[in-house]
N, C-alpha and C positions, 0 to 999 in steps of 0.2 A: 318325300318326307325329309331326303337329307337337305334340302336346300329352302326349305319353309324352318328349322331348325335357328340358324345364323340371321335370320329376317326378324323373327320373333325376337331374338331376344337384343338384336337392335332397336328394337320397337320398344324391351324393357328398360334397358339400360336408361336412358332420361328418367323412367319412372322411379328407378331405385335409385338414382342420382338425386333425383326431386325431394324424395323422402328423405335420404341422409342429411342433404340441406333442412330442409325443416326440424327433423329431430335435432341436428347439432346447435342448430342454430335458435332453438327455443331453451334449449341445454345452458348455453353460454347465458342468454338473456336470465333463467331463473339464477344461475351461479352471480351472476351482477345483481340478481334482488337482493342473496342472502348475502354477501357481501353489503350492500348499504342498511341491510338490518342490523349486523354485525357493527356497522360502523357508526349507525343509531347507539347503538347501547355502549360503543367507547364514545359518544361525542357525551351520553348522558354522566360517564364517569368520569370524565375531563369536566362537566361544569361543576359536577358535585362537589370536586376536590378543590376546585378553586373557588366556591362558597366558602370551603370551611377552615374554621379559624384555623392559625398557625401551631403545629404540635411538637412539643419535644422529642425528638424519639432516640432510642439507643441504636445502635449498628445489630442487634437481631433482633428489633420489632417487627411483629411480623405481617405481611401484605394483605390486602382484602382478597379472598377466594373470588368473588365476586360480583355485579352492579348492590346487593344490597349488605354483602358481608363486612363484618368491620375490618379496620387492620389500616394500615396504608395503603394511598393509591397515588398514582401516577399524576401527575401535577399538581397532588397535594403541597400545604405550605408548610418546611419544617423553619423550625428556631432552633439555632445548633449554637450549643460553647464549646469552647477550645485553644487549641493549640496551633499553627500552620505547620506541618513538617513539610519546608521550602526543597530540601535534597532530594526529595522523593518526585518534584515538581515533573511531570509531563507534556507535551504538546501533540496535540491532535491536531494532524494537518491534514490539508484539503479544505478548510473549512471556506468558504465564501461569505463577505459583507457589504449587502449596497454591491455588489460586482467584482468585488476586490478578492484578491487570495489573502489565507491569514492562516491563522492557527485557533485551534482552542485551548486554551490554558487549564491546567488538571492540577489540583494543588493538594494531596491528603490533609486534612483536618483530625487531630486528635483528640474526638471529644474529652470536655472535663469529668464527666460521667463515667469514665474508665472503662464501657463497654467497647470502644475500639477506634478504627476509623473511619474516617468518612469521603471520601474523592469525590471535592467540588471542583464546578467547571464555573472558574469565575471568569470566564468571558474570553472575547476575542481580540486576536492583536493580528495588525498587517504582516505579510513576508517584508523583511527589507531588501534593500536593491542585492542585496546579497544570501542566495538561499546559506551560505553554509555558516551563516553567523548567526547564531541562537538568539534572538530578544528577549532585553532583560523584563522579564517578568519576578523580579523579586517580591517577596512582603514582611509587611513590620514583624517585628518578634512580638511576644508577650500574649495574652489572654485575646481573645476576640469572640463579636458575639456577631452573627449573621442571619440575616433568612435567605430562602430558597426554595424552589420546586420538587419534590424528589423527581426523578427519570430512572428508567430504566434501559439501561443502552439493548442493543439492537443484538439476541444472542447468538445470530451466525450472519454476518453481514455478506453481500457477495463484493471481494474485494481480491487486487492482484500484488497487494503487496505480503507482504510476508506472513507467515502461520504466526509465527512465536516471535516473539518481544526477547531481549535478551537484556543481561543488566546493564546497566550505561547508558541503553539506548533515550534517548528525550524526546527525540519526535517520532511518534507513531501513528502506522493508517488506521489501527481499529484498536478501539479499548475493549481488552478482554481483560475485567478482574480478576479473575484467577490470575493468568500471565502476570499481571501486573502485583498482584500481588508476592507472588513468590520470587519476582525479579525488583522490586522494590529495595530488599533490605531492610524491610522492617521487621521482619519476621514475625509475621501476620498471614494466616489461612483467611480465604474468604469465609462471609460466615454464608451460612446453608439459608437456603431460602425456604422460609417458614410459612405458611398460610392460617389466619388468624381462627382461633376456635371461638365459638359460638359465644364465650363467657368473656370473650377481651374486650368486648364493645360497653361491659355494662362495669367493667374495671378500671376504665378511662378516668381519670380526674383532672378537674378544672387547675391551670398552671396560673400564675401571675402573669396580668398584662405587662407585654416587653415593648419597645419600641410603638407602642400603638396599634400592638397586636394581641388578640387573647392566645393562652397556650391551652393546651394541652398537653399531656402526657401520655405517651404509649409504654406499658410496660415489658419487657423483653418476658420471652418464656423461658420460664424452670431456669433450670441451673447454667441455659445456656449464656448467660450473662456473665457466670464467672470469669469467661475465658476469651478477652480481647481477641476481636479479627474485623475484617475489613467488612463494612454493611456490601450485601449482593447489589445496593442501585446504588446512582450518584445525586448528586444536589446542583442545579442549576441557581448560582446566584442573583438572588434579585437585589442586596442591601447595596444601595449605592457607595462606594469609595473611590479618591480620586487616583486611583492605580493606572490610567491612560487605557482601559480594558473596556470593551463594548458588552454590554448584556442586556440584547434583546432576544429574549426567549417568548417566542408569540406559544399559544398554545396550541398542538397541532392540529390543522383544520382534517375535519373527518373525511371529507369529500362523498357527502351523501348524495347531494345531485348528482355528480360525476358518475356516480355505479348509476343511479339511477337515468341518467343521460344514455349511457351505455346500452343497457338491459332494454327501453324505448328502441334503441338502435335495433342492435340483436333481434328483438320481435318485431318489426319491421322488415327487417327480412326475411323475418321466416313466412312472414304475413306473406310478401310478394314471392316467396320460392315456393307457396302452398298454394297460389292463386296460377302460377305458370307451371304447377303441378298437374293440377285440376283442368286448366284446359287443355295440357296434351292428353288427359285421360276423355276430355271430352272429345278432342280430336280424332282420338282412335274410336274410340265409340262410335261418333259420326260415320268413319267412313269403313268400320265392318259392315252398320248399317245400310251403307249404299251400295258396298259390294254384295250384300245377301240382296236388294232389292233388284239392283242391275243384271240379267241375265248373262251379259259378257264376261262377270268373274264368277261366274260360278264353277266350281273346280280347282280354283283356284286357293 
């Protein structure tokens, strides 16, 4: 008995091996479907927002819950006036263009609307031959009017440079609004991020066409307009100016094939790990078979 023990269950072990592969690996293939579902219904909210017209908004209008709620959404178009506050200016490095290293330029906007400000990424500029000389990214004084994308940056990035932003600082690895806000010197809290209630889709009113674009208007909720802070997303610039700045902001690609390429893969091998499953269970089957038929193992 003690030596028919360690045989059997070498004879298991492939078998629970087999199985693990199978389960794991039809595991991963359905995690890669709900992922390209997932990523069906942000590619649906990326073309929505770039169907529709260009909207005014204040710094606490608030975001769509979601695929069919009102509010803002992410590559939607805003129309912003304002102010530049240039001292405030940022650089977000690491950025690559065409293959090159650069920065991205972060400039606060004060809208004219008095609900706050606004942190656009008006584009990219090369590193010069010299990392530790800042390029000049200045811009004009006086009133300006722009369009742009809203975005939302990325809110815990995996990155090795530093936790916290400090004042002074101009070039930085990851834009945390909060950080950036309180180390700005504007003295501006971030404003809180809202989700739009049922009644702000049907509050909307038609804006005057600007630049060959229609507007609309989002109105901020309750009282939280009285009180300037910095909007929770940023504005990726599309208005062309001759600032020497690149802004190409493609929309991002969802990568639905890609899960779905994936998830093909994964079930494919569970497919072939469930087929050399099944024939080592055939295998053994066979040959207890022949040892119950064969008189020389019996006993055995």
């Amino acid at each position: 008995m003690s030596g028919r023990a360690p045989g059997r269950l070498r004879m298991l072990l492939p078998l629970l091996a087999g199985v693990f592969v199978v389960t794991l690996t039809v595991s991963l293939g359905n995690w890669q479907l709900r992922r390209a579902q997932e990523k069906t219904a942000l590619q649906s909210l990326l073309d929505d927002a770039k169907a529709r017209p260009a909207a005014r908004a204040t710094t606490t209008a608030p975001l769509a819950a979601g695929t069919d709620g009102a509010g803002l959404r992410p590559g939607q178009r805003l129309l912003l006036e304002g102010e530049w506050l240039p001292a405030a200016t940022i650089l977000l490095d690491n950025r690559t263009h065409a293959g090159q290293a650069g920065y991205h330029v972060l400039t606060p906007l004060k809208l004219a609307d008095g609900s706050g400000v606004v942190v656009v990424n008006r584009g990219w500029i090369a590193v010069g031959p010299d990392r530790r000389a800042v390029p000049d990214v200045s811009v004009a004084r006086g009133p300006v009017r722009l369009e742009g994308r809203l975005h939302r940056p990325e809110a815990s990035p995996f990155t090795l440079a530093r936790a916290n932003q400090s004042r002074g600082d101009k070039v930085v690895q990851v834009l945390d609004l909060a950080q950036w806000a309180a180390a700005s010197g504007l003295g501006l809290a971030r404003c809180p991020v809202t989700a739009a209630a049922d009644g702000v889709g049907s509050a909307m009113t038609e804006g005057a066409a600007t630049e060959g674009a229609s507007a609309t208007a989002l109105p901020a909720q309750g009282a939280a307009a009285a009180s300037p802070c910095v909007a929770p997303w940023i504005v990726l610039q599309t208005t062309v100016v001759n600032d020497g700045l690149v802004r190409d902001w493609p929309l991002p690609s969802a990568g639905i094939e890609r899960h779905r390429g994936y998830a093909f893969q994964w079930y494919a091998l569970a497919a072939l790990a469930a087929v050399l499953t099944l024939a080592y269970v055939w295998h053994l089957v066979s040959r207890r078979d022949h040892e119950q038929r064969n008189p020389r193992f019996a006993g055995h």
